[in-house]
C-alpha positions as CSV (number, residue, x, y, z in Angstrom):
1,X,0.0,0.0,0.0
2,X,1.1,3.4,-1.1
3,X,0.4,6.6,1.3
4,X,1.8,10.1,0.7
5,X,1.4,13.3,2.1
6,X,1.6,16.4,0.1
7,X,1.1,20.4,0.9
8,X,-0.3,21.4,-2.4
9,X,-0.1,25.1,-1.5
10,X,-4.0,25.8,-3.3
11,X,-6.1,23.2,-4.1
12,X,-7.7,25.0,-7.1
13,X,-5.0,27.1,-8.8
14,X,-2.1,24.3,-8.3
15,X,-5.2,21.0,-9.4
16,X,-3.6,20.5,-12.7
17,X,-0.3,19.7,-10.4
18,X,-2.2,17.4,-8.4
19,X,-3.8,15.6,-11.0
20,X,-0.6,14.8,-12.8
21,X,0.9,13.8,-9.7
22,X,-2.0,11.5,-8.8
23,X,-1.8,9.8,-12.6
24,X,1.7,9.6,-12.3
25,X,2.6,8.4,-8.4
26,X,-0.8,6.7,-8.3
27,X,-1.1,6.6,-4.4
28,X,-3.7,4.6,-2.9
29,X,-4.0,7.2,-0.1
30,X,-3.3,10.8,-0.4
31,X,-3.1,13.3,2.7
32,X,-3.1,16.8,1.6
33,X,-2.3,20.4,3.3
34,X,-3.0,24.1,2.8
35,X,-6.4,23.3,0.4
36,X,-7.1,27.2,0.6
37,X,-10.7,26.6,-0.6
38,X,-13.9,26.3,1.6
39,X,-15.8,23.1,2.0
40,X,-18.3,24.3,-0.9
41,X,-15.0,25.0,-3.9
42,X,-13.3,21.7,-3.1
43,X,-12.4,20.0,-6.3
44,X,-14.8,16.7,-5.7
45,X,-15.9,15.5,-9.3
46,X,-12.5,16.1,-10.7
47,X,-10.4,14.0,-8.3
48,X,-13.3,11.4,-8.4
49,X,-12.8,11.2,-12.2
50,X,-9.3,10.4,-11.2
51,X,-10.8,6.7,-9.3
52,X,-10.3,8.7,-5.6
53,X,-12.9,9.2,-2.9
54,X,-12.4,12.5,-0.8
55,X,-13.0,13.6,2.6
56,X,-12.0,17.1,3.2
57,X,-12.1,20.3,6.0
58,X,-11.4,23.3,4.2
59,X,-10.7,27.0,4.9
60,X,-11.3,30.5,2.5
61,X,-7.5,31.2,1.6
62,X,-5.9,29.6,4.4
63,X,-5.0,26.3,6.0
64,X,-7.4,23.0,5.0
65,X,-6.5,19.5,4.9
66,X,-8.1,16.1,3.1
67,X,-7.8,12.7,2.6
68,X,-8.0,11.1,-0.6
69,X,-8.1,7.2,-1.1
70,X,-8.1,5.2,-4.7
71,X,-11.6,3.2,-5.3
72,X,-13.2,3.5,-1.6
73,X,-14.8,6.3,0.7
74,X,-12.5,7.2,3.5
75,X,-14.7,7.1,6.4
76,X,-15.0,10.3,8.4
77,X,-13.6,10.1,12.1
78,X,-13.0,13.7,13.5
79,X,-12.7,16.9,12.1
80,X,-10.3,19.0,13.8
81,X,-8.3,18.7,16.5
82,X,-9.6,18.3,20.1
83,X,-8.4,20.1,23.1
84,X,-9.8,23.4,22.0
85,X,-13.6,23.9,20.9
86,X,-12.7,27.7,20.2
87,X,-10.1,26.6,17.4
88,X,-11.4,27.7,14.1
89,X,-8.5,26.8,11.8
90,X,-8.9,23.5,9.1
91,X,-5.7,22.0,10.7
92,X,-6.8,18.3,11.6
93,X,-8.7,15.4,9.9
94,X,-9.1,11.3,10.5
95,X,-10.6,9.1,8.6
96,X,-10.5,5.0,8.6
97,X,-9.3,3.5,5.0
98,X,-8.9,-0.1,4.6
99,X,-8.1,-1.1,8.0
100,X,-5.7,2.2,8.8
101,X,-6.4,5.4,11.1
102,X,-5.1,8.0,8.8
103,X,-4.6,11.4,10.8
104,X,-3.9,14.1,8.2
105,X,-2.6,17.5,9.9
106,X,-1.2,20.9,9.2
107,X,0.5,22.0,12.0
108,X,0.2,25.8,12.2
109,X,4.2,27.8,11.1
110,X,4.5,29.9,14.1
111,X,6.0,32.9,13.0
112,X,7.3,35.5,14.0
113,X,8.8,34.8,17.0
114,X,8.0,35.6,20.1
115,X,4.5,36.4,19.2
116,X,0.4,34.9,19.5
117,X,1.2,33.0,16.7
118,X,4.0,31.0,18.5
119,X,2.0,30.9,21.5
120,X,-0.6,28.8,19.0
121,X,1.7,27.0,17.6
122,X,3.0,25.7,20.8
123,X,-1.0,24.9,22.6
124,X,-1.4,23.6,19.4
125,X,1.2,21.4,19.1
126,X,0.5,20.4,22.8
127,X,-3.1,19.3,22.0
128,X,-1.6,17.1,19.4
129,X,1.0,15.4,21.9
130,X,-2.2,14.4,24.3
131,X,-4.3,12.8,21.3
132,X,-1.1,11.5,20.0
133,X,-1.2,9.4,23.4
134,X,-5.0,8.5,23.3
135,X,-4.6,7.4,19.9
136,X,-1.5,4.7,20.5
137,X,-3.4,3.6,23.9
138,X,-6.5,2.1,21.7
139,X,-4.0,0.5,19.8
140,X,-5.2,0.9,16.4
141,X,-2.8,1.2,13.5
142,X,-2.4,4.4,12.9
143,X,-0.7,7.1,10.6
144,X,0.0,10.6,11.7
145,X,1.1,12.6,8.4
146,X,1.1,16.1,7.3
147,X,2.8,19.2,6.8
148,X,4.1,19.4,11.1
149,X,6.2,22.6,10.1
150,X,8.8,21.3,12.6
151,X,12.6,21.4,11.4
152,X,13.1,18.0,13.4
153,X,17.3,18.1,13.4
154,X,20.3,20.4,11.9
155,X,20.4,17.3,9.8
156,X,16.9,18.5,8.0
157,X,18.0,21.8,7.4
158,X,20.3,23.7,4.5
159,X,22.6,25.8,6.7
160,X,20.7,25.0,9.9
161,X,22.8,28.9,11.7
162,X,20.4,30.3,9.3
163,X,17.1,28.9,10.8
164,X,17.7,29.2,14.7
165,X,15.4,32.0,15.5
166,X,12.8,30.7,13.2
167,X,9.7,28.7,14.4
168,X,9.9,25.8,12.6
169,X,13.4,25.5,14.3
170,X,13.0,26.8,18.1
171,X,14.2,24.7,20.5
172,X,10.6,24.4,22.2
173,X,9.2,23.7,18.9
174,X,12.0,20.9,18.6
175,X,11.5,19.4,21.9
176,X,7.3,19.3,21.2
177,X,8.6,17.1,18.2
178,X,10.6,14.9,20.0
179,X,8.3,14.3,22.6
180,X,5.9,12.9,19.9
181,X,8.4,10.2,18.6
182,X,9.3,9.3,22.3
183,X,5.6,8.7,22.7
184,X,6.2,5.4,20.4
185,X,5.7,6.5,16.7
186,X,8.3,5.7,14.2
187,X,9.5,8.6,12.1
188,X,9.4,6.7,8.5
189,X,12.0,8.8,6.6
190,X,14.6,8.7,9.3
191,X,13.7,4.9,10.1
192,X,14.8,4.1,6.9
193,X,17.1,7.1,6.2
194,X,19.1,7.6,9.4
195,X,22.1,9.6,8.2
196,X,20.9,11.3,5.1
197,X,20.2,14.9,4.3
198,X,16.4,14.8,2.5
199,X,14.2,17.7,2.4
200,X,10.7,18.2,1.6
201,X,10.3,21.7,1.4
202,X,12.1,24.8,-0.9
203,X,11.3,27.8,-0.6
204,X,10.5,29.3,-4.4
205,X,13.3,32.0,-4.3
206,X,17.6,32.3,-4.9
207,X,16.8,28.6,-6.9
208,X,16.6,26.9,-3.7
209,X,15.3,24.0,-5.2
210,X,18.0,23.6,-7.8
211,X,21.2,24.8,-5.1
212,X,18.7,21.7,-2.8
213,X,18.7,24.4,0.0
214,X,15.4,22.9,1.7
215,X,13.7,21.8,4.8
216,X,12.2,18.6,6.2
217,X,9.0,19.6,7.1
218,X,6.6,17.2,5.8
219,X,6.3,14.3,7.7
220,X,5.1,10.4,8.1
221,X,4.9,9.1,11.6
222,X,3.8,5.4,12.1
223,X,2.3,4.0,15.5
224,X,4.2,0.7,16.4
225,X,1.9,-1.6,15.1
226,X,2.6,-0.3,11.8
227,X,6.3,0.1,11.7
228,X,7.2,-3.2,10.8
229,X,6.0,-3.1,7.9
230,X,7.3,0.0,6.5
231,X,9.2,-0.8,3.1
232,X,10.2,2.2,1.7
233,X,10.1,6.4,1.7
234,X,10.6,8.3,-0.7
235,X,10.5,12.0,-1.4
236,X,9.0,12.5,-4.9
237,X,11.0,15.6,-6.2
238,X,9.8,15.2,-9.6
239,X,6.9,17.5,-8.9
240,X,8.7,20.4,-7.6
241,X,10.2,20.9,-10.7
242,X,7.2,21.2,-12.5
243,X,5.7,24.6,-13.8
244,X,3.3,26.6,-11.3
245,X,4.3,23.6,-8.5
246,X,3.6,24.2,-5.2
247,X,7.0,24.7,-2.8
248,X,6.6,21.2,-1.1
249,X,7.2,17.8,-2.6
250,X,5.3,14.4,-1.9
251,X,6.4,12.3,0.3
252,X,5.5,9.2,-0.1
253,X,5.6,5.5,1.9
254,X,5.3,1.8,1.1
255,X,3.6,-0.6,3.9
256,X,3.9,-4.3,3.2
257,X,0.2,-5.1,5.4
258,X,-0.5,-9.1,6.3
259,X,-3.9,-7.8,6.1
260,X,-6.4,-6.0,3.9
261,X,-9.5,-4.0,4.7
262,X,-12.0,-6.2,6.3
263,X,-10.1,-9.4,7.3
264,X,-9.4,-10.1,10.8
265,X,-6.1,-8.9,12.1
């Protein structure tokens, strides 16, 4: 089974980018960030036409996240995140496809720093560390994959000097990060990749993509049950370099499951 996660940085303007990425990776689950389109503008025939099933929380010009799967409905577990009834931003959704808990998030940026929107960040980030824990203790597999807009090591980072005062790179934000993994997830890339420099993330100016000056921001963490049968992760660059392309690439996994949707585990 194929899962990805991709920030496609508008939903609307950047579909022809998704579309081609969908033909051409052909995931069987897709997790995306930063839609940028209310519920009511999501792009629903089109990606059906494309064999995908769509559950979505969207947002007018910012934030938004989905969850695509190939041939079946994901079903619909929780829109946004808990912890905060006051939170209107389209940050967190869960659905159940083919036997997996797939948590797609958007973790907010942060900046500047100090400021309200680090104090968010952090609550945020702290609401996500106490479901983290509720989800691992009913022990279903689970995925929790998204845009986290955490720079995790100095290993994730071009020129990591140039980054410390940032808040994708503060030591709080760090730590918060950490604490996650400690939890029990598995961080895919750096399960498989322990000692190399991969980014996710360019920014669009200086030709950071083609100098590789990026970030590791995008994420694919796997709850123990799931871990051992993690195959492979890959970044798929191939879309960055296209035309009108959103600054993020895919990043996508490989699970070898002993089990499909609807057999006993």
């Amino acid at each position: 089974m194929k899962i990805a996660t991709y920030n496609i940085n508008g939903i609307v303007g950047r579909l022809p980018i998704l579309v081609r990425w969908l033909q051409e990776d052909a995931p069987d689950i897709a997790c995306l960030q930063e839609l940028k389109t209310p519920d009511d503008k999501f792009p629903q025939r089109e990606i059906e036409r494309l064999g995908y099933r769509a559950v979505w929380h969207g947002q007018k010009s910012w934030n938004g996240v989905a969850i695509l799967a190939r041939d079946v409905l994901p079903v619909l577990t929780r829109r946004g995140l808990p912890g905060d009834p006051d939170d209107s931003h389209s940050r967190y959704i869960e659905a159940a496809v083919s036997g997996l808990l797939i948590c797609c998030l958007y973790l907010p940026n942060g900046n500047p720093v100090p400021g309200p929107k680090f104090d968010y960040k952090l609550r945020w980030f702290q609401r996500l560390h106490h479901y983290a824990g509720e989800l691992l203790d009913i022990e279903v597999p689970t995925l929790l994959i998204g845009d986290f807009n955490v720079i995790p090591t100095d290993m994730d980072v071009y020129s990591p000097e140039r980054w410390h005062d940032d808040a994708l790179f503060r030591p709080e934000v760090r730590k918060a990060y950490a604490r996650l993994i400690q939890q029990g997830w598995t961080d895919a890339l750096r399960h498989l990749h322990p000692d190399e420099r991969i980014y996710t993330f360019w920014k669009y100016w200086r030709n950071s993509f083609e100098r590789d000056a990026g970030l590791r921001i995008d994420h694919v963490l796997l709850s123990p049950d799931i871990a051992p049968h993690l195959r492979s992760v890959s970044v798929r660059r191939n879309p960055r370099r296209w035309n009108h392309t959103s600054d993020h690439a895919p990043v996508m996994i490989e699970l070898d499951l002993p089990y499909v949707a609807g057999e006993s585990r």
